[in-house]
C-alpha positions in Angstrom: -187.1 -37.3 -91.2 -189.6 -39.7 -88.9 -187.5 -42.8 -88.9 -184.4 -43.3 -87.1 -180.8 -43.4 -89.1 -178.7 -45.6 -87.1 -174.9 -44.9 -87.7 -171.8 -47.5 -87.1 -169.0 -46.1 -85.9 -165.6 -47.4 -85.9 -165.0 -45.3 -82.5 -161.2 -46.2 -82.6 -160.0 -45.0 -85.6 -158.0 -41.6 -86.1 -155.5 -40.1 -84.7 -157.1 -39.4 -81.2 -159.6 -42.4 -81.4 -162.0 -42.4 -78.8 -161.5 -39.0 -78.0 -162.4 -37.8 -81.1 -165.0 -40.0 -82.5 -167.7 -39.6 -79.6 -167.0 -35.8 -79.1 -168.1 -35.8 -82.5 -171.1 -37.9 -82.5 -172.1 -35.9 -79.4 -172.0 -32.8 -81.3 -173.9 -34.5 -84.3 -176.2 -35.3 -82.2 -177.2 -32.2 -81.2 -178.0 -31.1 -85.0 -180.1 -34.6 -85.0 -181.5 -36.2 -82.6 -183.5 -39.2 -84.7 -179.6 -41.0 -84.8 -179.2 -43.9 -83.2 -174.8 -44.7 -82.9 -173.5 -48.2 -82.5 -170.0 -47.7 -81.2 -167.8 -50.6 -82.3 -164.7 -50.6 -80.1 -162.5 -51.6 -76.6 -165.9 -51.0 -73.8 -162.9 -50.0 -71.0 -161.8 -47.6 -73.4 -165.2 -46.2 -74.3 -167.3 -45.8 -71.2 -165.2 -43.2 -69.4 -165.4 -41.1 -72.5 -168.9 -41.9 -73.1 -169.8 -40.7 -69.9 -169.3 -37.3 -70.3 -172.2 -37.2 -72.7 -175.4 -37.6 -71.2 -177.6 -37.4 -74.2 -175.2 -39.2 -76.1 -175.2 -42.4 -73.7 -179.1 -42.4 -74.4 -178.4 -42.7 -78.1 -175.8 -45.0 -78.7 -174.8 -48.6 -78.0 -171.5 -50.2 -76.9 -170.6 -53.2 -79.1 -167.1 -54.6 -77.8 -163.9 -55.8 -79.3 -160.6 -55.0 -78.7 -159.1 -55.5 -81.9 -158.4 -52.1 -84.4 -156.8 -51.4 -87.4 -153.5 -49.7 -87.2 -153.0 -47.2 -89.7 -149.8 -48.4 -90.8 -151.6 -51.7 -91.5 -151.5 -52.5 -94.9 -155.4 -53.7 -96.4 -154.4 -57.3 -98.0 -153.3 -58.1 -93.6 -156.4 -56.3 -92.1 -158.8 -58.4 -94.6 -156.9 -61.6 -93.2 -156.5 -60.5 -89.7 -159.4 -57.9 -89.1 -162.2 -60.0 -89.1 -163.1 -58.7 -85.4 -161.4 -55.5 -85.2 -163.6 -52.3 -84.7 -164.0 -51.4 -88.4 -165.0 -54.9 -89.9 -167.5 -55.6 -87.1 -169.0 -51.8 -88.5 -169.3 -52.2 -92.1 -170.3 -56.0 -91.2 -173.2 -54.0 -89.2 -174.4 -52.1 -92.3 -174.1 -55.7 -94.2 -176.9 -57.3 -91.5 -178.9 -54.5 -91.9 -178.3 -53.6 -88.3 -177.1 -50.1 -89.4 -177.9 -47.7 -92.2 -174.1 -46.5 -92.8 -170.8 -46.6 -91.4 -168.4 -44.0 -90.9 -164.3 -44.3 -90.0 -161.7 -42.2 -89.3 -159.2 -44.7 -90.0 -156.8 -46.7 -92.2 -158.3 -45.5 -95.4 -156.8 -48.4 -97.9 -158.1 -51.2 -95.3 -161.8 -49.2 -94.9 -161.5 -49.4 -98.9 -160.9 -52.9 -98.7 -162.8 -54.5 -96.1 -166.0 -52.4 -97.5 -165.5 -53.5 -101.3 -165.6 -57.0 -100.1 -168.5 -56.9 -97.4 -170.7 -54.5 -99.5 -169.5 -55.2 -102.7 -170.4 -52.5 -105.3 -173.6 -51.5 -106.6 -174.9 -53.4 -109.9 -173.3 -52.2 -112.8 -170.4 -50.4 -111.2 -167.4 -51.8 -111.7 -165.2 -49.8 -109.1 -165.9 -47.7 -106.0 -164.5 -43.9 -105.7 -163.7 -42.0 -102.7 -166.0 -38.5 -103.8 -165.6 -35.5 -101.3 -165.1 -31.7 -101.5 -163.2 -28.9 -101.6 -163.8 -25.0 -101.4 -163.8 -22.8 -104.8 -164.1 -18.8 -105.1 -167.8 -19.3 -104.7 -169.3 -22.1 -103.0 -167.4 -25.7 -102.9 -167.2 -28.7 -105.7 -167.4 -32.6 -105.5 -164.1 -34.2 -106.5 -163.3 -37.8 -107.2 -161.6 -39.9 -107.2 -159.3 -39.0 -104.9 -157.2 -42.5 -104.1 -159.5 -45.4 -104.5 -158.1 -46.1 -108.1 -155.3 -45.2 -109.6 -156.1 -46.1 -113.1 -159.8 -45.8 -114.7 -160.6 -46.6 -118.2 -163.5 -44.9 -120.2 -166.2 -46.7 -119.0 -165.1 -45.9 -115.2 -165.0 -41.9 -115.5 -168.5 -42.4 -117.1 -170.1 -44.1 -114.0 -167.8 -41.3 -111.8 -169.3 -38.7 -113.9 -173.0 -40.7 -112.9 -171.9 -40.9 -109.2 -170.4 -37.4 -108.8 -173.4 -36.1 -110.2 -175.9 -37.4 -108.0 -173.8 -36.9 -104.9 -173.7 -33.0 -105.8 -177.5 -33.1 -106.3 -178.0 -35.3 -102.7 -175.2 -33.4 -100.8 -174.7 -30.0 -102.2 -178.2 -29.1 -103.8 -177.5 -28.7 -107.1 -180.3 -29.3 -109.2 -178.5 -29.8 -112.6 -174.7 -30.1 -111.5 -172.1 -29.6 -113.7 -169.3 -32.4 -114.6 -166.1 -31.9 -116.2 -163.1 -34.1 -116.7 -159.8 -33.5 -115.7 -156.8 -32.9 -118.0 -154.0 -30.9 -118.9 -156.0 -28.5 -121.5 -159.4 -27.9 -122.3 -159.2 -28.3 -126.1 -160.9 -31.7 -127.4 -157.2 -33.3 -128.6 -156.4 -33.0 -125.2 -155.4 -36.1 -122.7 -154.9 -40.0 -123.6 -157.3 -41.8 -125.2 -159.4 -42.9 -121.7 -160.6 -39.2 -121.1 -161.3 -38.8 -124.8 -163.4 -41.5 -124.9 -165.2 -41.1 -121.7 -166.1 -37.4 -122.6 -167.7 -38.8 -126.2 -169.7 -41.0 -123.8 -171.0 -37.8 -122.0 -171.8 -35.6 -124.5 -174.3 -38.2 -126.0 -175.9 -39.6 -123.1 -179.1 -37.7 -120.9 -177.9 -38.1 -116.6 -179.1 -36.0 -113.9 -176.1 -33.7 -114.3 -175.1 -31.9 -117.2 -171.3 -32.2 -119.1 -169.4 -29.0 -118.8 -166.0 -30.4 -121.1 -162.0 -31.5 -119.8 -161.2 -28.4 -117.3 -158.0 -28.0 -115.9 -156.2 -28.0 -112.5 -156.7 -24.0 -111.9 -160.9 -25.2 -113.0 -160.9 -26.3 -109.3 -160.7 -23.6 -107.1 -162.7 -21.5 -109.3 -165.3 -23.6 -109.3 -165.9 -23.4 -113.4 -168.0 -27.1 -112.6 -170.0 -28.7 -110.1 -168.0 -32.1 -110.1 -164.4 -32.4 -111.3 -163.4 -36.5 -112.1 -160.6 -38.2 -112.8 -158.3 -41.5 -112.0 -157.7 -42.1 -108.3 -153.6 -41.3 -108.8 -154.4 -37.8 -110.7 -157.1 -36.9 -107.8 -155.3 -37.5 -104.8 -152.0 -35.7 -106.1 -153.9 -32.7 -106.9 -156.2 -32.6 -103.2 -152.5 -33.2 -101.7 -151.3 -30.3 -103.6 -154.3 -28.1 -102.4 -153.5 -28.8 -99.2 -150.3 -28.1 -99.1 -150.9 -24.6 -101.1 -153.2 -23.5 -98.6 -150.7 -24.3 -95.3 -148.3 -22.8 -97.3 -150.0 -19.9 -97.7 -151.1 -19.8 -94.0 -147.6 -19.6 -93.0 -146.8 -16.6 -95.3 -149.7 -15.2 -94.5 -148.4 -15.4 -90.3 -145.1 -14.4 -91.4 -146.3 -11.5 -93.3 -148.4 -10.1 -90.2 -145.4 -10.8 -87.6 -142.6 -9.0 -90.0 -143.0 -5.6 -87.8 -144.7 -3.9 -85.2 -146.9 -1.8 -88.6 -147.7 -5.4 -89.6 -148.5 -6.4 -86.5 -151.4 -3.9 -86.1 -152.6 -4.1 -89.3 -153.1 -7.8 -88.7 -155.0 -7.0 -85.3 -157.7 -4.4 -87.6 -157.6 -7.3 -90.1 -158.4 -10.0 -87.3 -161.9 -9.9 -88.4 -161.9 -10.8 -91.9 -158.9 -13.3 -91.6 -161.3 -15.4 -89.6 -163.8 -15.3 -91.8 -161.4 -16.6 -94.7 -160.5 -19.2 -92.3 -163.7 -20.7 -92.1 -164.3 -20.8 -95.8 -161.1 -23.1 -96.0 -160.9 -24.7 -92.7 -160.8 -28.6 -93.9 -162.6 -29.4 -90.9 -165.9 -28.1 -92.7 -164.9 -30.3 -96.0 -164.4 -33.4 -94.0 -166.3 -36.6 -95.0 -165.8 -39.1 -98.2 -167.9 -41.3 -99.3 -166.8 -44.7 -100.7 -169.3 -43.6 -104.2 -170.7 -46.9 -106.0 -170.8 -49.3 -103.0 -173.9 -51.1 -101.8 -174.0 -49.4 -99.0 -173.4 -46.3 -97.6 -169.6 -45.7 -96.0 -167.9 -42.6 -95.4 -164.3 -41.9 -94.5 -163.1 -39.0 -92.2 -159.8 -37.9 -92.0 -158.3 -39.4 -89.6 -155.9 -36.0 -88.2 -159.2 -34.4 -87.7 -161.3 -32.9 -84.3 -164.6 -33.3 -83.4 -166.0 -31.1 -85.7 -164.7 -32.1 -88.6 -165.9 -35.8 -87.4 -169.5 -34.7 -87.0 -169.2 -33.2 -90.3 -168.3 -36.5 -91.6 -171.5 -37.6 -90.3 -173.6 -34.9 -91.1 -172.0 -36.2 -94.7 -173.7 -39.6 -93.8 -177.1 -38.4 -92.4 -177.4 -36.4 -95.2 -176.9 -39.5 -98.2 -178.9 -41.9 -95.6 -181.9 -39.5 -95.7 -182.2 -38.5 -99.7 -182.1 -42.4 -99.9 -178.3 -41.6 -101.8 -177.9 -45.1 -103.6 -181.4 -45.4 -104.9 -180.9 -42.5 -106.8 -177.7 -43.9 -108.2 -179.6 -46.9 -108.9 -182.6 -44.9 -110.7 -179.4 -43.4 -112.8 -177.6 -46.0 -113.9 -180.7 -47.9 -115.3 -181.4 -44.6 -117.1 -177.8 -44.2 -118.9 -177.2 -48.5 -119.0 -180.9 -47.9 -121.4 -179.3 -45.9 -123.7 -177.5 -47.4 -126.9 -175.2 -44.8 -126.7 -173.8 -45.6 -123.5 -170.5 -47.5 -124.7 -170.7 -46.8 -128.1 -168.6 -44.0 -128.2 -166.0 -43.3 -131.3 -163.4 -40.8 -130.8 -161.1 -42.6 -133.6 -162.8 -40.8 -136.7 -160.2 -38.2 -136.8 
């Protein structure tokens, strides 16, 4: 891409802050080198850090404040309080057109917040979704939401569906993705009335992606569709629950190898491939949400990670900045809001 991408950063949020947030636009860097970084954030705290990166220095700009948001901070006191903290003063960059996105590895429910009210959403969306993925048998699938709302009605999975779609066509190259909805069973009596509705929706209406049916929790993994979306309460249980399988399984799996001095070896021959798993899982290569349906392009990044999964949050941003991510939601949403379909939906003839 010719043109620059200019990227916000919220530089103190995360776990290790500063520490972590410009190692990792340093490494980005090096992958692109047309990114311009405004780092919002204390200057004292910055510049010593900042200083061990050459090419970054030449790349990035220091805008000061010492205010951040703690990540105990709950989002209705960091609207009130945060109008100068590191993370307003970012999205509020992407607002004045001064950047093209803004990443943060901080207090997700206050980047929620302070973004929905800067950005607002994008016409005809009624709610954002924090979209992101996770690794399956074959390749990986876009998930949301995964916290931003814990209750959708019909008319919300729809635009999901929309917005999952085009995200796995921007971000993962998937020419016609495939979307199903979550729910306890696959059989069309399944789930409450919501997910019923919302897949009547889908199976009358031409997107970009293609509807696969309901799929079920073990769908996931095995990557049986491109997109998986459901309610912001359902989503994040079941990414906490991944997690939480796979360092559970870690720890067996050290156990296992440490049991005897016969496991022992056979864990050094098996060295090899166990790293190889471990890179197909590492969350550090999944890192990177995007806040789907908002004017304006923000993603979050865990805020426990390292510098490599922080650059792959931005990598996550570069790559939605350059395929012009939100146009393409726009082009979609005029396409399904055209068709009489759209919310006319009966699933009560039974």
């Amino acid at each position: 891409m010719s043109s620059q991408i200019t990227i916000a950063l919220d530089v103190m949020g995360g776990d290790l802050g500063v520490n972590m947030t410009i190692p990792g636009a340093a490494r980005a860097l090096k992958t692109h080198s047309d990114i311009k970084f405004l780092l919002f954030g204390d200057e004292a705290i910055i510049r010593p850090v900042l200083s061990r990166y050459p090419d970054l220095k030449t790349h990035a700009e220091i805008i000061h404040t010492d205010q951040f948001i703690c990540n105990t901070e709950k989002p209705s006191t960091a609207l009130r309080k945060g109008r100068h903290s590191s993370m307003r003063l970012a999205i509020n960059a992407v607002s004045e057109g001064k950047a093209d996105c803004i990443v943060s590895a901080g207090n997700t429910g206050a980047l929620m917040a302070m973004a929905k009210m800067v950005l607002k959403c994008l016409p005809d969306i009624r709610r954002p979704a924090i979209a992101s993925v996770m690794p399956t048998k074959d390749g990986r699938v876009v998930m949301l939401d995964l916290g931003a709302n814990l209750f959708c009605d019909s008319e919300i999975l729809v635009q999901f569906s929309l917005l999952g779609a085009v995200y796995s066509k921007v971000v993962e190259g998937k020419e016609t993705p495939t979307v199903g909805l979550l729910n306890i069973g696959s059989e069309d009596v399944k789930g409450h009335e919501e997910l019923r509705t919302a897949a009547a929706v889908l199976e009358r209406v031409s997107f970009s992606g293609k509807y696969y049916g309901f799929v079920e929790g073990d769908d996931i993994p095995m990557g049986t569709t491109d997109v998986v979306v459901t309610d912001g309460f359902t989503g994040n249980i079941a990414l906490k629950t991944a997690e939480g399988v796979a360092k559970l399984s870690s720890l067996y799996m050290k156990d296992a190898f440490k049991s005897s001095p016969l496991a022992m070896l056979g864990g050094l021959l098996a060295k090899p491939a166990l790293i190889r798993m471990k890179k197909k899982v590492d969350p550090r290569f999944y890192n990177g949400g995007m806040f789907l349906g908002l004017d304006g392009v923000c993603v979050k990044s865990h805020g426990g990670t390292d510098e490599i999964g922080f650059s792959n949050a931005l990598q996550v941003a570069y790559d939605l900045i350059e395929n012009k991510f939100n146009d393409q939601v726009a082009k979609e949403l005029e396409n399904v809001m055209g068709q009489e379909s759209f919310f006319t939906a009966d699933t009560t003839e039974e």
